[in-house]
BAVOFI-206801 format. One record per residue: residue in three letters; z negated, y, x negated of N, C-alpha, C, O, CB in turn; residue number from 1. Coordinates in steps of 0.05 Angstrom, whole numbers. Glycine has a CB too. Example, Ala and Ser with C-alpha at 12.3 -4.5 7.8 and 13.67 -1.06 7.14 Angstrom:
BEGIN
ALA,-156,-114,-264,-156,-90,-246,-156,-66,-264,-169,-66,-285,-181,-89,-226,1
SER,-142,-45,-257,-143,-21,-273,-157,1,-258,-161,23,-268,-114,-12,-282,2
END
This chain:
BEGIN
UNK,2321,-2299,334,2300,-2318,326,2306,-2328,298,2327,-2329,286,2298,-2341,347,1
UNK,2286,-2334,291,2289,-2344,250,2272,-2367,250,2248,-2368,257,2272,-2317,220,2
UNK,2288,-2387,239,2278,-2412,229,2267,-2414,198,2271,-2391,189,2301,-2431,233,3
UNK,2256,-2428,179,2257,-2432,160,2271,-2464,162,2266,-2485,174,2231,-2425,149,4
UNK,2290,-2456,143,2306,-2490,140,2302,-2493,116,2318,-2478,105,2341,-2497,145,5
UNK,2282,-2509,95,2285,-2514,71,2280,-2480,54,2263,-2468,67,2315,-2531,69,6
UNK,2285,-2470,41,2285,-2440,28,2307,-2427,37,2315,-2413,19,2286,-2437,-2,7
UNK,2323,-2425,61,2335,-2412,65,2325,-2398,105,2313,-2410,123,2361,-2426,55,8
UNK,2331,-2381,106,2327,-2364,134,2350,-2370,154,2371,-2364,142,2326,-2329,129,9
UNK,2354,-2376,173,2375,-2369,191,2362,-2349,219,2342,-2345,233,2389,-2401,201,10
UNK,2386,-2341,215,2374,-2312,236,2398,-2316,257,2422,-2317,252,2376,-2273,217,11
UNK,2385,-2317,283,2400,-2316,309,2409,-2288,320,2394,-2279,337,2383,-2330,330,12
UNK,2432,-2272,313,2426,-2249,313,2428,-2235,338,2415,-2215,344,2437,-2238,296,13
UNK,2449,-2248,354,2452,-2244,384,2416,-2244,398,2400,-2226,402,2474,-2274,399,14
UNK,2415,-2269,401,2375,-2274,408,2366,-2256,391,2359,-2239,407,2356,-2308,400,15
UNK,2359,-2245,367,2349,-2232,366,2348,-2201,368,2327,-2187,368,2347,-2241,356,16
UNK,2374,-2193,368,2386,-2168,386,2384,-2159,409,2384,-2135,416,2407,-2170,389,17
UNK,2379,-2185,427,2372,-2180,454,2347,-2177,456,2340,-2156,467,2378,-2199,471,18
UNK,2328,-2195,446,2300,-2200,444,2284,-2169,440,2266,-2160,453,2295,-2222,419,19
UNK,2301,-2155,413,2290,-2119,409,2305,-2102,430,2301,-2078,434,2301,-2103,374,20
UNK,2314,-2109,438,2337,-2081,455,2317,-2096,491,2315,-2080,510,2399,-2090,453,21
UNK,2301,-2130,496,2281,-2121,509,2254,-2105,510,2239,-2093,525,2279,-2134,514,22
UNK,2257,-2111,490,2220,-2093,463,2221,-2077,477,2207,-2072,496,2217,-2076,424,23
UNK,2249,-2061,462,2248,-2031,475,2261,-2013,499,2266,-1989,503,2254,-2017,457,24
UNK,2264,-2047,518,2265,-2031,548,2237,-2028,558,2230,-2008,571,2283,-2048,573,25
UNK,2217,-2053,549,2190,-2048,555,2177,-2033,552,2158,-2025,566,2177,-2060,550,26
UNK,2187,-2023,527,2164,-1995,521,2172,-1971,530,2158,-1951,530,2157,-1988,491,27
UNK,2203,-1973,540,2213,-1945,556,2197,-1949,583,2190,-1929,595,2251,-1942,562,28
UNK,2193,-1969,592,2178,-1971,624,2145,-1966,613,2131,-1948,621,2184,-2012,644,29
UNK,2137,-1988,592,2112,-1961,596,2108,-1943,583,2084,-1941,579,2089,-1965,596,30
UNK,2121,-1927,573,2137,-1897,578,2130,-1877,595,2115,-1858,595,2163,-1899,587,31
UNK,2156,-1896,618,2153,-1883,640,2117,-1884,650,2102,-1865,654,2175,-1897,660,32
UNK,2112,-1910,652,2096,-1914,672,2068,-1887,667,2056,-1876,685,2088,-1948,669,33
UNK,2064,-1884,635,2048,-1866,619,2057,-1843,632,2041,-1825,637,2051,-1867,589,34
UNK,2082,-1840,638,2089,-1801,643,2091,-1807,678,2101,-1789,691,2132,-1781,624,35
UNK,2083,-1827,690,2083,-1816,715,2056,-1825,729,2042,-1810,741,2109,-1823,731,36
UNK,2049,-1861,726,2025,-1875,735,2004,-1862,727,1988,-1851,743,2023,-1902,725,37
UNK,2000,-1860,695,1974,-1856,681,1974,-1830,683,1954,-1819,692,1970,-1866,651,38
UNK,1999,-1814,674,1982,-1783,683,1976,-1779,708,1958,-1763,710,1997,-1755,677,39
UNK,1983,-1788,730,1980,-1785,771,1946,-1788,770,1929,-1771,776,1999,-1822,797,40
UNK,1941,-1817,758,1910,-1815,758,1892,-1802,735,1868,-1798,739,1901,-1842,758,41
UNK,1906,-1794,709,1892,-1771,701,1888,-1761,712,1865,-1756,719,1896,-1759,687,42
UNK,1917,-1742,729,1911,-1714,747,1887,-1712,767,1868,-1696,769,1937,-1707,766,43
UNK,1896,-1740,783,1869,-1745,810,1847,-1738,795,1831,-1721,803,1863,-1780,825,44
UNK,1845,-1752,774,1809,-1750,763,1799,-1726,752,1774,-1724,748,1800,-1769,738,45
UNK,1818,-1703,746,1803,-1680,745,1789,-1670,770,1767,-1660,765,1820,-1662,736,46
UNK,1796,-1671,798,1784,-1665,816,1765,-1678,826,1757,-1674,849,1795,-1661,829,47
UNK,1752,-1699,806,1728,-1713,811,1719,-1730,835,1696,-1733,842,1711,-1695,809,48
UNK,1738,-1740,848,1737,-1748,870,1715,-1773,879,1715,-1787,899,1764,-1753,875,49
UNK,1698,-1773,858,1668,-1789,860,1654,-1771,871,1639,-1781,888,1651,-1798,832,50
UNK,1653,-1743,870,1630,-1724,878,1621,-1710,854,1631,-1716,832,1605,-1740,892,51
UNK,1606,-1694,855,1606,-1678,835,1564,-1677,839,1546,-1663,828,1631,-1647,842,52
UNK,1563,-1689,852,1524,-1696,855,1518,-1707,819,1531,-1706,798,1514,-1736,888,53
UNK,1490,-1717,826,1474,-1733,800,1504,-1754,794,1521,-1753,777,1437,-1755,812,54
UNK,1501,-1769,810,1509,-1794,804,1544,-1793,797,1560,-1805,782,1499,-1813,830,55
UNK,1545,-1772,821,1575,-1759,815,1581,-1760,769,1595,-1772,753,1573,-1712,835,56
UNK,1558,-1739,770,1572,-1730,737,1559,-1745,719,1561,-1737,695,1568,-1697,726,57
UNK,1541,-1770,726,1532,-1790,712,1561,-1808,710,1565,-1820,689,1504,-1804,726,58
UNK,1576,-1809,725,1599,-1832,736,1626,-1806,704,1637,-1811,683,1610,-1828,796,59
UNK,1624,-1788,718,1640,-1766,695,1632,-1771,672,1651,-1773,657,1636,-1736,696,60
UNK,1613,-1773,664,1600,-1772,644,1609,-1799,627,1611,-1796,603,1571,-1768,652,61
UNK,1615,-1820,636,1620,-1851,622,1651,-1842,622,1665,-1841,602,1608,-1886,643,62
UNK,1663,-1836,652,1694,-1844,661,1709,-1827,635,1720,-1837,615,1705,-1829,701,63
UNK,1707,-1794,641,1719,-1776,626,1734,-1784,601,1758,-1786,597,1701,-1760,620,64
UNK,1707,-1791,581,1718,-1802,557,1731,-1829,555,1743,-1836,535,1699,-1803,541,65
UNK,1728,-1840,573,1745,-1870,570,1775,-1873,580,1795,-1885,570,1730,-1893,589,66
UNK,1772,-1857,603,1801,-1848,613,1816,-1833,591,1837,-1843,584,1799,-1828,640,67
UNK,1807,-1809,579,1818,-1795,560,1827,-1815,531,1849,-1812,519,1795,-1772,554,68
UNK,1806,-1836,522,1819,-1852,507,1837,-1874,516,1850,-1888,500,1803,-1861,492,69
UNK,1839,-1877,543,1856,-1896,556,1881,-1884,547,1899,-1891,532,1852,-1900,588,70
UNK,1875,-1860,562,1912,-1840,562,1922,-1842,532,1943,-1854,529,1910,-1796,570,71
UNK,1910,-1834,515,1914,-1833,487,1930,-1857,478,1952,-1862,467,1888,-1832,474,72
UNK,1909,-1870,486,1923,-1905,474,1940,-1910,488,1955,-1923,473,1906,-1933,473,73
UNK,1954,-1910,519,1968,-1920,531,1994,-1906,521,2015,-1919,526,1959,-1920,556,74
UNK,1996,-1882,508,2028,-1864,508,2022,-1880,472,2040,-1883,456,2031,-1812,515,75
UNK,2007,-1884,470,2010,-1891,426,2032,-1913,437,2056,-1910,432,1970,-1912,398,76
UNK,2023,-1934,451,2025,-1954,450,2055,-1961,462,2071,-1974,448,2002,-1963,460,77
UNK,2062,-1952,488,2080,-1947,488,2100,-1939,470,2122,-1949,466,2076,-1939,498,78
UNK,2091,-1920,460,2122,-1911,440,2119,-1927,417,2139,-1925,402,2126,-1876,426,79
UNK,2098,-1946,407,2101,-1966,393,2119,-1987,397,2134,-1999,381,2083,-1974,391,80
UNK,2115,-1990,419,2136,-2022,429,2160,-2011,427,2175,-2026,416,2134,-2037,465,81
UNK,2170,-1987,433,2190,-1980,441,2199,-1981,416,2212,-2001,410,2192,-1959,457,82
UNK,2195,-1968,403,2196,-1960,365,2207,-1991,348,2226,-1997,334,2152,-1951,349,83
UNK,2182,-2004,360,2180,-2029,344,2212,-2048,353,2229,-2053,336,2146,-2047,353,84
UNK,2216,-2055,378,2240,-2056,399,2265,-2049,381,2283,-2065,376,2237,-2033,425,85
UNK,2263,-2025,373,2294,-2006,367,2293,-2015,335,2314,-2017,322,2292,-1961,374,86
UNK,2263,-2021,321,2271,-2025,293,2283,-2052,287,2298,-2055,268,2248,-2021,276,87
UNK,2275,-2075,304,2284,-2101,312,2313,-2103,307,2324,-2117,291,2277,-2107,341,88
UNK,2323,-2086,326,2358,-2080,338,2365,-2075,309,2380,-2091,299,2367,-2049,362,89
UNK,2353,-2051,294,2362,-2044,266,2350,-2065,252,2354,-2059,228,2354,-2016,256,90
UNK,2336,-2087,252,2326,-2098,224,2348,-2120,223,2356,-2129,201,2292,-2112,222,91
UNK,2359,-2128,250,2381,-2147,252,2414,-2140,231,2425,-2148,211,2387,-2147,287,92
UNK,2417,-2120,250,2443,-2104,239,2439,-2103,208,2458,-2109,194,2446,-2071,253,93
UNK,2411,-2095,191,2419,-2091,165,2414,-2117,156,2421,-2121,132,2405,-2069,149,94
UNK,2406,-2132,165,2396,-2158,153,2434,-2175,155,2441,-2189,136,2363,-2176,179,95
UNK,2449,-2172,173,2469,-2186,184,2493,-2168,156,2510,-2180,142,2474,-2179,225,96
UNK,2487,-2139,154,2509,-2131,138,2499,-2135,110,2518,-2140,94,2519,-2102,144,97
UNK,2474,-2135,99,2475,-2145,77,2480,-2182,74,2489,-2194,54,2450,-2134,67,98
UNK,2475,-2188,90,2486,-2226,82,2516,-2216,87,2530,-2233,76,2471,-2260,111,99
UNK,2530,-2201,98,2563,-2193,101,2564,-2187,71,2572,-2205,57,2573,-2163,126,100
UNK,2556,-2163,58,2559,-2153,28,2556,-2171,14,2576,-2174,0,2543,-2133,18,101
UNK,2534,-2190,7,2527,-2213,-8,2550,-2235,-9,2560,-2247,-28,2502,-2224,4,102
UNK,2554,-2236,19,2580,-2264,23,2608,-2245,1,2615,-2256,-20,2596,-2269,74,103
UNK,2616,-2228,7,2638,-2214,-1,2635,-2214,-25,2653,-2224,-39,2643,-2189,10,104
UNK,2611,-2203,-39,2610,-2203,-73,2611,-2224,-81,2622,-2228,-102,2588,-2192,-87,105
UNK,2599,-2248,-66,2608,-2274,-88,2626,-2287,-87,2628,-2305,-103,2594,-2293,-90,106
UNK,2652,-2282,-61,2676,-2293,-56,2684,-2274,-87,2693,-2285,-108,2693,-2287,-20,107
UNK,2679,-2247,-83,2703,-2232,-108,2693,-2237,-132,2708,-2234,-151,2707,-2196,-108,108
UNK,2661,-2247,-138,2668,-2255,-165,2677,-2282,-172,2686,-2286,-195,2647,-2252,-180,109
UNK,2677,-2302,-153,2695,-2329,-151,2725,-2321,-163,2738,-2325,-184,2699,-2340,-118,110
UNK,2726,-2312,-145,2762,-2297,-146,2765,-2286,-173,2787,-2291,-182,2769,-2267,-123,111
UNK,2749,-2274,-190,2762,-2257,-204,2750,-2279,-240,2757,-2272,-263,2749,-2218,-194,112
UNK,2736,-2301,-236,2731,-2323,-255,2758,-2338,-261,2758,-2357,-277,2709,-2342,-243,113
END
């Protein structure tokens, strides 16, 4: 978590370590849920199980394409969180070793005045 204190940032890096490494357990579950939930009822819905009458492929006719952009968006989206999650974990770590590099260069040019 990050505060603004006056012009400077403090960064909680544990909380915020944990907080991405949950991101991206969430987006490994819907992940999963995309490679097993959402395709199960893709699969069902190829066999049209409305009927295949008027009303049957009037009902196809709306579902098809919405389901198909459902699926689409549901695996984007997923591997977004997940993505976003894991860059978190990494935005911490470089954010933590450059204030490490920064601290060190100005102890050594102290030192060396």
């Amino acid at each position: 978590m990050t505060t603004m204190a006056g012009e400077q940032l403090y960064l909680d890096p544990q909380r915020a370590t944990g907080g991405g490494r949950d991101l991206a357990a969430a987006g490994k579950q819907l992940v999963s849920l995309d490679n097993s939930t959402v395709a199960s009822i893709a699969m069902a819905s190829q066999s049209q199980p409305w009927g295949k009458d008027d009303i049957g492929a009037a009902f196809q006719g709306q579902y098809g394409p919405l389901l198909q952009q459902f699926t689409e968006a549901f695996g984007q989206v997923a591997g977004y969180v997940e993505s976003l999650g894991d860059a978190a974990v990494a935005s911490v770590a470089d954010n933590m070793g450059a204030d490490s590099r920064s601290g060190e260069t100005v102890i050594k040019s102290y030192r060396t005045s």
